[in-house]
N, C-alpha and C positions, 0 to 999 in steps of 0.2 A: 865253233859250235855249229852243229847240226841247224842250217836254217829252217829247219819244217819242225823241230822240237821246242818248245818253251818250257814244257812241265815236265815233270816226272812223276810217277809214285809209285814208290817202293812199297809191296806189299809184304809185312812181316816184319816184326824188328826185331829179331834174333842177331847174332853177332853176323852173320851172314848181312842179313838184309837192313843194318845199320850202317855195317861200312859201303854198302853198295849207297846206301843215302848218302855217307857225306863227299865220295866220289862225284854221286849227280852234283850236290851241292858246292864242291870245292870247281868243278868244272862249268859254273854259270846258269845253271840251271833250278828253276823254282822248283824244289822238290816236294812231296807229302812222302810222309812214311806212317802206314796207318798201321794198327794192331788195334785187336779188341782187348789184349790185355795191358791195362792202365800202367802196373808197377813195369812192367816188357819195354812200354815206350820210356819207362820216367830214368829206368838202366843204358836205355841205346841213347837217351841223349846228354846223359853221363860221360858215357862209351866216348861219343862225338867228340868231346868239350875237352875229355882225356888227350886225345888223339888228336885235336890239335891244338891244345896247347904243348903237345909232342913238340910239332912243326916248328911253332911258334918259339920252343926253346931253345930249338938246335936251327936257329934262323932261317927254317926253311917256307916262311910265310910271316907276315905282318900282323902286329896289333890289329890294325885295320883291316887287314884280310880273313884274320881269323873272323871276328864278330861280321864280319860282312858274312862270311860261307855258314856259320852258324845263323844266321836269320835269315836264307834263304829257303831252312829248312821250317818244316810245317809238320809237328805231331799231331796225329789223327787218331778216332774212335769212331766215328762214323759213315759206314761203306758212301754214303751220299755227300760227303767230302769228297771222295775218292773221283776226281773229274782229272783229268792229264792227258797229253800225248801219247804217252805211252806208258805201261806200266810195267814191269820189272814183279815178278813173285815169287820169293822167298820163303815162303812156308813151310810146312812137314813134305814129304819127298810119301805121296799120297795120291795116285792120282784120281780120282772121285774126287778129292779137296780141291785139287786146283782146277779139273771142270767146272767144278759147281762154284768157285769164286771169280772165272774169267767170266761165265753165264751172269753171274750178280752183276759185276762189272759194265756188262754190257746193255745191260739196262737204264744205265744213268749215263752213259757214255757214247757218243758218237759211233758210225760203225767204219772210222775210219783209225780209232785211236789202233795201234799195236799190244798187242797184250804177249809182253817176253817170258818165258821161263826160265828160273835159275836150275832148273833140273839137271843132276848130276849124273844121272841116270833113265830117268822115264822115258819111253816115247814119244816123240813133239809129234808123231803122225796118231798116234793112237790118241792123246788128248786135244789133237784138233778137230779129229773126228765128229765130234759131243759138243764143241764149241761153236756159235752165230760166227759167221763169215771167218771158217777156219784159215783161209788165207794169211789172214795178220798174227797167227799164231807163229811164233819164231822163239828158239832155244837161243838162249845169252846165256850164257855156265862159267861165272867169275869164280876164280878162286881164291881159299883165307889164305891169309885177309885181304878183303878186297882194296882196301886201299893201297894194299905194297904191291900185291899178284899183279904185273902188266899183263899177262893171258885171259884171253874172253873165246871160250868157244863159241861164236854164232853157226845154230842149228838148225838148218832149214827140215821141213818134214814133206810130205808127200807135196801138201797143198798150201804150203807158204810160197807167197807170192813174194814174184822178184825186188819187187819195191819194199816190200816189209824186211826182208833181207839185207836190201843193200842199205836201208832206214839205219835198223841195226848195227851193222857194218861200219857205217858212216858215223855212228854216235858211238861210238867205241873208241875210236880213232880222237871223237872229241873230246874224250874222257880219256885221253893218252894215256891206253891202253893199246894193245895188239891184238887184235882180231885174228883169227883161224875160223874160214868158212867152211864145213864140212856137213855133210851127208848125214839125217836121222840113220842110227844102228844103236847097237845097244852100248852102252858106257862112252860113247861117242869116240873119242881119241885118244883121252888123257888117264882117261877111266879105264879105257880096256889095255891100254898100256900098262900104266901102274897096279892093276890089280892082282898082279903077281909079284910085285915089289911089296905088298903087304904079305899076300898067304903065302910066297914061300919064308918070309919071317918068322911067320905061325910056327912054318914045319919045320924050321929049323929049331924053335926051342920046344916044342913038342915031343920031338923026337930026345932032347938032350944034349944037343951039337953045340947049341950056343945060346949065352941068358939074352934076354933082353937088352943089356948094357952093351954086351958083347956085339950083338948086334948090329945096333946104334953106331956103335962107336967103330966098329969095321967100315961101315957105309958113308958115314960123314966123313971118315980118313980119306975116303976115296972119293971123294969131291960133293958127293950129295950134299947138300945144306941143314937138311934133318934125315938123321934115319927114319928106318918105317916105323917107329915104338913111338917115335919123339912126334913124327907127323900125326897119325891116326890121334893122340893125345890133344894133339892145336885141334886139327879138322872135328874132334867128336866121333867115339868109338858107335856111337849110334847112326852117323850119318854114314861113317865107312861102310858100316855091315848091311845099311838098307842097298847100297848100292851094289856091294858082293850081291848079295840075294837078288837082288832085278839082274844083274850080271848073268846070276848062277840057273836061275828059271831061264831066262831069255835064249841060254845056250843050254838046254831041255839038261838040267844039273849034270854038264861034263865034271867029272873030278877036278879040272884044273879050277875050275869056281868055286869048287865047295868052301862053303865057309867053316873058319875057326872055331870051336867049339869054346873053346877060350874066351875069344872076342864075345859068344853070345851070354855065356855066363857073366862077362863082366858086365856087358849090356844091360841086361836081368837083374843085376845089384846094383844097377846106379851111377857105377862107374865109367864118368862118359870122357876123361881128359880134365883138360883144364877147365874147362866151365863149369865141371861139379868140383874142384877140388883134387880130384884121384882118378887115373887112369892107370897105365903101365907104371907112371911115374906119380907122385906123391907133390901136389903142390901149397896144399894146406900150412 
């Protein structure tokens, strides 16, 4: 464990920002996971309790270890709970939202805590800009789920200071995880990579070459783990397509970014993968 860390808080308790909670929490650390919305926190520590009594069946943790990692965690509704070493933000993929809540933040908080972003996309140099003592602002960009994903991109930006980096860095490694320190750009590494592992998917069944299934099932035959139908479906067709779109602006809308038009209609109905039920795929 990181010895300059004791706390955590996880901002946001979306599936995202639940499992990064029980990460901090399974790794020793007194976590908060705050939300303003009540039934939001009352599902992520469900979520939690799900996941590791997972562990716990397939003896990959103890009785005792379970309820010890589950009460280390701390649900929250009140930003004036919100006191930790460092914070962790999970929120909408907004930037105005996550200025104006690292500003809240730091008003009840020291001006040395770290304040991380899970942003999949944004720019760590453009929302530190806006931020009190932009230095400790640092990109952490875990991937779902974050309790299985060993990859943590750590994001340095213009004016992240070396110590809030290597902070980060350091507590990744304690959350046995693998860190990748890389460069503010747009979709940072994994993002600008993969985002033609989605849209040429698009274009293939757009055009009529090949369904969905088709796909799928080409791409996992060849070693991928989930095709792009099956991925976008886990990750949330809503968070894919925010990220095309910062992708597709940020490169002044090259063709190769455009987004699916598909993807936004289904967006627009609701259909976001497995969290609502129905995506590409039908989980209801």
């Amino acid at each position: 464990m990181s010895s300059s860390i004791n706390s955590i808080c996880v901002i946001g308790a979306g599936t995202m920002g639940s499992g990064i909670a029980q990460v901090a929490a399974q790794s020793g650390f007194y976590t908060l996971l705050y939300d303003i919305n009540v039934q939001l926190l009352e599902k992520a520590a469900t979520s939690i309790q799900q996941h590791l009594q997972y562990l716990l069946d397939h003896q990959k943790l103890s009785a005792e270890q379970k309820e010890s990692v589950f009460s280390r965690i701390r649900f929250i509704t009140d930003t004036n709970d919100c006191i930790a070493d460092v914070f962790i933000e999970a929120i909408i993929e907004n930037m105005d939202a996550k200025i104006a809540l690292f500003n809240q933040l730091a008003e009840v908080n020291h001006a040395e805590v770290i304040f991380a972003t899970n942003t999949s996309s944004l720019s760590i140099s453009a929302i530190q800009e806006k931020v009190l003592h932009p230095e400790r602002v640092v990109g952490m960009h875990f991937f779902n789920p974050a309790p299985v994903m060993k990859l943590v991109e750590v994001v340095r930006g213009e004016q992240t200071s070396e110590q809030s980096a290597h902070t980060i860095y350091e507590l990744c490694l304690s959350m046995n995880k693998i860190p990748v320190l890389c460069k503010d750009a747009p979709g940072f590494i994994v993002n600008r990579v993969a985002r033609q592992y989605y849209l040429e998917a698009f274009r293939l069944m757009e055009k009529g070459i090949a369904s969905v299934e088709q796909v799928d099932e080409v791409m996992e035959a060849s070693g991928y783990r989930l095709g792009p139908f099956r991925l976008m479906d886990l990750i949330g067709l809503d968070v894919n397509l925010a990220v095309t779109r910062s992708l597709y602006d940020a490169f002044n809308r090259e063709e190769r970014f455009r987004p699916s038009e598909l993807q936004i209609e289904k967006v627009e109905k609701g259909e976001l993968g497995k969290k609502t039920g129905k995506g590409f795929y039908d989980y209801r």
